[in-house]
N, C-alpha and C positions, 0 to 999 in steps of 0.2 A: 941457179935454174936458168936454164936458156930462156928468150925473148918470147914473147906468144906462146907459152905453156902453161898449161893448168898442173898442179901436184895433184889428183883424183886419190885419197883413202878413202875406203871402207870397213867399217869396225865394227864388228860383232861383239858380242857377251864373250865369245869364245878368242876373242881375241884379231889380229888386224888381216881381213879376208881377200884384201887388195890393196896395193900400190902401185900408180905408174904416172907417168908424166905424158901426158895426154894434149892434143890440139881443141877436142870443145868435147863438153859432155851432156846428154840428156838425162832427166830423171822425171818418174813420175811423183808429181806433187799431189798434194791431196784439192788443188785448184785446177790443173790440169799437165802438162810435161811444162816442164822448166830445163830450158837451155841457159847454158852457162859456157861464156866464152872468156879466154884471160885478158884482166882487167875489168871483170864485174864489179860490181859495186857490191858491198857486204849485205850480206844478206842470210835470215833464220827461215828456215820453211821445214813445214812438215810433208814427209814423204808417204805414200801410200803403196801397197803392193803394188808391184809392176816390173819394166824393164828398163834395166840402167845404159843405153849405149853411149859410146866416147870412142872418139878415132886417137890412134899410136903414130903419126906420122904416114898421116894421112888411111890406114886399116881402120877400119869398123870395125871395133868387139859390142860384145854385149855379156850381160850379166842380170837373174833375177835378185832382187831385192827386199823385204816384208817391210811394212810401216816403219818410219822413224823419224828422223830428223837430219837436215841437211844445212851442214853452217857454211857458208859461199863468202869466198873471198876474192880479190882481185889475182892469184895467184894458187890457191887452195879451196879446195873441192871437199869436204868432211862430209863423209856419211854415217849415221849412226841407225843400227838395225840389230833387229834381232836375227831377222834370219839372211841367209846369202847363201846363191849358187851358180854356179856358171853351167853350160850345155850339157859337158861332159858327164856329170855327177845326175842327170835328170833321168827316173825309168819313167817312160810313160807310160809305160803301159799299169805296171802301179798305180800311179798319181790321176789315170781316166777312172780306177776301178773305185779311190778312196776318193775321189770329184763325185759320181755316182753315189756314194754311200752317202755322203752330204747332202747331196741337192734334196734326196728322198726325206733325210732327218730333216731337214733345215725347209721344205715345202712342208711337212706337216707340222712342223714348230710355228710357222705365219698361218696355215688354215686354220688353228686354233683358236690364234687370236687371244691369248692370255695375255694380259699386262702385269702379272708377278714378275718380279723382282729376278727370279731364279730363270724363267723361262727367256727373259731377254736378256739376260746375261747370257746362255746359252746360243740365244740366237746372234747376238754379237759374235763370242765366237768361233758357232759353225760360220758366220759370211766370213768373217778372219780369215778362216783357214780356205775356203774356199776360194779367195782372191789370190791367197799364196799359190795354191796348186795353181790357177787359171796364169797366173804368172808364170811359173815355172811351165807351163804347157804352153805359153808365149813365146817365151825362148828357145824353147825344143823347136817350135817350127807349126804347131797343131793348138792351137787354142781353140777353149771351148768356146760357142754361142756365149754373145755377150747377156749378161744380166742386170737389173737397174738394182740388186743387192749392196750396199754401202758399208764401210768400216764407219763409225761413228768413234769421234774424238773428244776429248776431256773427259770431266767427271760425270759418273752417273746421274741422270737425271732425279732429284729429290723424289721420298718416298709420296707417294698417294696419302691426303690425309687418312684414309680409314685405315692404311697400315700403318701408321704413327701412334702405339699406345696411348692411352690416355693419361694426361700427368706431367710426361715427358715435359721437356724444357722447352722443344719445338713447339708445341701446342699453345702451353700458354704462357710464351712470350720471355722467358726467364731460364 
């Protein structure tokens, strides 16, 4: 590998959706963009929907990406996601129509206001998918109005005691 270069992968479920050897790359973390230049110091960070840019000798590309994780090393750039797309493959006119059909589901999922288990699992991931399309409609060049809607990370929040059987092992203690 030549002097000042990053190795930049990206990997999908479906297999490896980018390689190239790169000058510096941005990514968005789930703390805010993470820039990464060769010779970073090692480093684990979680990714959140957004846009991946990195210069090719000296070009600016860019690339969207969905949540994952990003292993940073002094010469190597790992990205792990599920989803990945570059300009070409974006319709937007598609992706404002299924933005639209979300925001409609996913505002009346929060005026509800329920705390079942089912309905916030749902509203996880309608913002999900939401953030994916707001990304790819990032890339395209036309993003939607920003919104203060979040991916939420780890595991799900423990059941509510009253939805906890009675008996159960949680309950009492054993």
């Amino acid at each position: 590998m030549a002097d000042n270069k990053i190795e930049l992968e990206i990997v999908t479920p479906r297999g490896r959706a980018l390689a190239a050897t790169v000058d510096e790359v941005t990514a968005p973390s789930v703390n805010g963009e993470l820039g990464v230049l060769p010779g970073h110091l090692p480093l684990l960070a979680a990714l959140q929907s957004g846009v991946v840019s990195y210069k090719v000798s000296g070009e600016q590309k860019k690339c969207a990406v969905g949540p994952g994780f990003a292993e940073i090393g002094p010469e190597k750039l790992l990205i792990l996601t599920d989803e990945f797309t570059e300009r070409d493959a974006i319709d937007p006119v598609l992706l404002r129509k299924e933005f639209a059909e979300i925001d409609v589901e996913l505002t009346k999922l929060i005026s509800e206001s329920t705390t079942d288990a089912p309905a916030a699992a749902k509203r996880r991931e309608l913002a999900a998918r939401e953030n994916w399309i707001a990304a790819q409609l990032e890339l395209y060049g036309d993003p939607p109005p920003p919104t203060m809607r979040t991916e939420e990370f780890g595991p799900p929040p423990p059941p509510a005691a009253e939805d906890v059987p009675q008996g159960s092992s949680e309950t009492n203690g054993g």
